[in-house]
N, C-alpha and C positions, 0 to 999 in steps of 0.2 A: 504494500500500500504506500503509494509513494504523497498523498495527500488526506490532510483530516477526512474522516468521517463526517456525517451530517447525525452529528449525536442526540438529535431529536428525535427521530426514525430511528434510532441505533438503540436507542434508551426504550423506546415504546415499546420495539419489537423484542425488549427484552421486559415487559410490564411496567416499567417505569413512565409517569404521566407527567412532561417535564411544564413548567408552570409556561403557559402564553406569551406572559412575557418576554418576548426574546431577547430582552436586557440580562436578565438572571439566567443566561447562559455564557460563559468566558468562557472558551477555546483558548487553552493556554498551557504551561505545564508541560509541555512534551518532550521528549526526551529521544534519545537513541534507540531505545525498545519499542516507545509506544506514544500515542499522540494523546493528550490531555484535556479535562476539559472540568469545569465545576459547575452544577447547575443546580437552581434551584425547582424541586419538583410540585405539584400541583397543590400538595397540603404543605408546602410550605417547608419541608426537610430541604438538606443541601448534601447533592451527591459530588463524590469525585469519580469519575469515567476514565477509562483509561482502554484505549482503543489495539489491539497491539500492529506489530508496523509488518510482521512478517512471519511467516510460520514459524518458523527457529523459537519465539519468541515465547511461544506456547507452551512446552518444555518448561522454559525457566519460571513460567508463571504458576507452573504448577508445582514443584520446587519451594518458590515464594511462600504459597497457600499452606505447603507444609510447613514451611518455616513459622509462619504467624500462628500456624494452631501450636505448636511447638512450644513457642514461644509466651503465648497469650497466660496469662498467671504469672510467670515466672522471675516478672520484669514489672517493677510501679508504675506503667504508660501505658496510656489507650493506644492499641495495635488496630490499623485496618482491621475490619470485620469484612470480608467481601460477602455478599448479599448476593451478588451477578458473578458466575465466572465463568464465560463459554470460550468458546475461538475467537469470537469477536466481539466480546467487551468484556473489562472486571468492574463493577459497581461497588462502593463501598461508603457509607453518609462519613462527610468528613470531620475529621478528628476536633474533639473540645478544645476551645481558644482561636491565636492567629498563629501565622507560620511568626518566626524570630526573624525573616526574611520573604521577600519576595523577589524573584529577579524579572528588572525591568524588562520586557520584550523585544523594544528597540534598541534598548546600549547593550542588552548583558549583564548588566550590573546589577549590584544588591540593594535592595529598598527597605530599607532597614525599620523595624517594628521596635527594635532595643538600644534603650539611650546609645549614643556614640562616646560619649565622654568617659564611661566606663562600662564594664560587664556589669548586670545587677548581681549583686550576692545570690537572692531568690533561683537566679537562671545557672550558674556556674554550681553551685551548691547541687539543685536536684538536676542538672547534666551528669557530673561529675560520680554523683549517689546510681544514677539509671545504668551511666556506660560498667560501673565497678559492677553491677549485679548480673548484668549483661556478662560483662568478660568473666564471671564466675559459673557461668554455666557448665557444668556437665560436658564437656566436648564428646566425649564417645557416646552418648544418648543424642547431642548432633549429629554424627555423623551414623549412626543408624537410623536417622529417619532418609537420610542422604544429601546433608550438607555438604558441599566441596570441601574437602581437608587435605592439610597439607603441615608435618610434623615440624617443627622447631628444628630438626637438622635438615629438612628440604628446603625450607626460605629462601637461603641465599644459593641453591642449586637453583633454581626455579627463577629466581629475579635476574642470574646472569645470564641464563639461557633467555630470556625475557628481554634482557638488554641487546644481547645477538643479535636477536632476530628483528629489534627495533633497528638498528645500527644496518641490518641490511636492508630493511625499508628505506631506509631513507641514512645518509652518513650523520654519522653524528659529531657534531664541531670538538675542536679537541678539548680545548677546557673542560665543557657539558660529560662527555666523555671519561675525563681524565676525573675529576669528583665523582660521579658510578664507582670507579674503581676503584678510588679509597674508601667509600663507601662501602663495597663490596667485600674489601681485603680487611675492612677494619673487625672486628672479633668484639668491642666494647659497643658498639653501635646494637649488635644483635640478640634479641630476649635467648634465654633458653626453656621459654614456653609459648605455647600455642593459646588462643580461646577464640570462643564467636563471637564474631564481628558483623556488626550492620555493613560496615565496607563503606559508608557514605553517610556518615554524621554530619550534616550540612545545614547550617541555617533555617534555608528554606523548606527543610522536611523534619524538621523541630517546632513543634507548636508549645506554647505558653499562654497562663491564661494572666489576666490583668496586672497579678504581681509577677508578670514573667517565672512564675514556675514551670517547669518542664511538665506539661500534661500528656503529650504523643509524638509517636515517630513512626514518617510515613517513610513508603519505600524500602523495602527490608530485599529488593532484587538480587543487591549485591551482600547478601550475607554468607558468610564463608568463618571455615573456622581457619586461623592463619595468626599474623603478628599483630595483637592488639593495639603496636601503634596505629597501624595505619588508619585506626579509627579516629586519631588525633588530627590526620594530616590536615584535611578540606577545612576542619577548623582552624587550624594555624595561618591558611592560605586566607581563609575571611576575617579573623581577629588579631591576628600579627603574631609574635615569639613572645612575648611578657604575658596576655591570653593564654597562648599556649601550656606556658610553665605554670601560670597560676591554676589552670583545669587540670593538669595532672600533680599537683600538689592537693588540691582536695578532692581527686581522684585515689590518690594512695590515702589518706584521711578518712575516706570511705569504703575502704576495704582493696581499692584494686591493687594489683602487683605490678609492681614499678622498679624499674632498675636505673643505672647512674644517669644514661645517656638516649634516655626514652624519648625526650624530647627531640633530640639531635635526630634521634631515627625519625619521628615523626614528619619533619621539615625536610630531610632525603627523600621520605615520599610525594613529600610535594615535586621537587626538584627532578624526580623521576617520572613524574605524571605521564611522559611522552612514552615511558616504556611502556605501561599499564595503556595506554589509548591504543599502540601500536598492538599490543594482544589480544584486546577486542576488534579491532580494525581487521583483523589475519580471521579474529573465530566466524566475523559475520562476511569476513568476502567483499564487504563493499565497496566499490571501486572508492566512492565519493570518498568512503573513511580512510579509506586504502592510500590516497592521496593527500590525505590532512595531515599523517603522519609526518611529511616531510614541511610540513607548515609550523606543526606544533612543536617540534625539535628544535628549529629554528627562532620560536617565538621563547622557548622557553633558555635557550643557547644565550640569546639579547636579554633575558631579564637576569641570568646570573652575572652576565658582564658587567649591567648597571649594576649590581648588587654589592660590590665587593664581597661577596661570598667567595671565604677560601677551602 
């Protein structure tokens, strides 16, 4: 499907009566898997719709489904409840509160819900509480329902062959390049455990309710059991390194397991970003992704130059 859906007819023909109004319907939200949309239905509820973009995608969404039953008790936040889940739609009424984010349409950028001048205590605090109980789950009870796993001495097998294969996509500049490597080669960067990770702790699929507490977490697609930083990363990439250090300082206060240089790994995955695009670029085939790789390398090659990052 290479364009939206008409989620009106999409919704119907799935029982849903979506309100007249064709104001209280926003087409937005979409993503690489699937295209988005929020609407408000005839008695007045509010759905999130989520269309997917291509067969492949169906698979994962069923995966997903298990994950959130999985999930649902085990962790203090409202989890998607899907209502609808065929080949061509997931339904689910959307989560209590607002996102901590939205991202604008036409820049890209983040439309921010939480003061800028600081993090509130209320939102770092039950983040920090949600990801520790999170990354204390059970892995082997994940990976028998069949979550993707991958052991604490496969990481850095797995991230260089990951780097490879990005590197043959597309070259990768020497600098960008030559920090992977110390990254790679460093022994203090690397956890010696595993846990479940949402994979995409990100602003705008964090909802808060008026004292910005953490009420839910949308999008659980990318959950994997793996390196519990990288559930650090996207937030470090939206609220900068001093953010960063402070959420995993009352993240270890909360129970999680923290080591010296958590933070350092967390901010490599930002800086890696191109590897991880280039792996799903290779898993979906898509020409279009297939050629952003050698974009986003590049883009990301320019911002460690400005950075002084050594």
């Amino acid at each position: 499907m290479t364009s939206a859906p008409d989620f009106t007819q999409l919704a119907a023909a799935h029982g849903i009566e979506l309100d007249k109004d064709v104001s209280m319907l926003r087409v937005g939200g979409a993503d690489a898997e699937y295209f988005g949309a929020m609407a408000r239905d005839a008695s007045g509820a509010y759905w999130m719709l989520r269309a997917p973009r291509r067969g492949d995608v169906q698979l994962a969404g069923r995966q997903e489904a298990l994950t959130l039953d999985f999930l649902r008790g085990r962790i203090p936040v409202v989890l998607p409840d899907w209502q609808v889940h065929t080949a061509k739609l997931i339904a689910y009424r959307v989560l209590p509160g607002v996102p901590a984010a939205e991202i604008d349409p036409l820049m890209g950028e983040l439309i921010w819900r939480l003061p800028q001048d600081r993090v509130p205590e209320t939102f770092a605090d039950t983040l920090a509480a949600v990801m520790a109980k999170l990354h204390g789950v059970d892995v082997g009870a994940a990976s028998e329902i069949g979550v993707p796993a991958v052991t604490a001495a496969e990481l850095r097998t797995r991230m260089k062959l990951r780097m490879e294969e990005c590197n043959t996509l597309a070259s990768v500049p020497e600098r960008l390049w030559g920090l992977w490597q110390k990254w790679i080669d460093g022994d203090d960067f690397w956890p010696g455990h595993v846990a479940l990770v949402n994979g995409d702790i990100y602003h705008p699929h964090l909802f808060v309710d008026a004292d910005y507490r953490l009420t839910g977490i949308d999008d659980w697609s990318g959950a994997e059991v793996t390196d519990p930083a990288l559930d650090f990363s996207l937030y470090f990439a939206a609220a900068g390194r001093e953010a960063l250090e402070d959420l995993i300082r009352r993240y270890q206060t909360a129970g999680g397991r923290t080591w010296a240089r958590m933070a350092d790994q967390a901010e490599m995955y930002y800086w890696a970003s191109p590897v991880r695009f280039a792996a799903y670029a290779m898993k979906t085939g898509d020409l279009s992704h297939l050629m952003n790789v050698k974009n986003m390398v590049h883009r990301y090659a320019s911002m460690l130059e400005d950075s002084g990052y050594e």
